[in-house]
C-alpha angles and dihedrals in degrees: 000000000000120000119264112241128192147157099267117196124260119256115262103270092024122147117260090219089069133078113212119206126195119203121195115206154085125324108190144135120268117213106210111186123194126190127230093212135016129312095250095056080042090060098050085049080253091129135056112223135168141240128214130202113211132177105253142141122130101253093050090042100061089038086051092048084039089053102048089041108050090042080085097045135102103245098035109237108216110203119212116196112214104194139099141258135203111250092245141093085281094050093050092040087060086042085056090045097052088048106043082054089055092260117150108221094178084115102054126098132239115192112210126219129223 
């Protein structure tokens, strides 16, 4: 399913000068293996591969794309992620990734335990 976008309002005190996006989907890990070797040794446990975690999700992805894009652009476009995270070290590992891509996360759940 594709991520929902839409013209979300400014925060109160915003700048005029800037566009704000809110984009509504997944945030998750993608788990990405290679192989050291060909497909066919991979497959008789013949061959070590890897496997890599990446942040990914639709919805995180093109905020992600929104939010590195319109950081260059007159007006500025201000992208806001509406998802949710686990309350755990992933969860907070794909919060650090949106931001430090300039993503807002004001707008994404985190459940709490009891």
């Amino acid at each position: 399913m594709s991520p929902q976008t839409t013209a979300a309002p400014p925060p109160a005190g915003a700048p005029a000068q800037e566009k704000h996006i809110l984009v509504v989907g997944a945030a998750i890990f993608d788990s990405v293996g290679f192989t050291q070797g060909n497909l066919d040794a991979a497959v008789s446990n013949k061959s070590v591969g890897t496997v890599r975690w990446l942040a990914g999700g639709v919805g995180r992805n093109v905020c992600e794309a929104i939010a590195r894009v319109g950081a260059g652009t007159t007006p500025k476009v201000i992208a806001h992620l509406l998802s949710a995270v686990g309350n755990d070290a992933a969860g907070e590992l794909l919060l650090n990734s949106c931001q430090a891509a300039g993503v807002m996360t004001e707008y994404v759940s985190i459940p709490f335990t009891t």
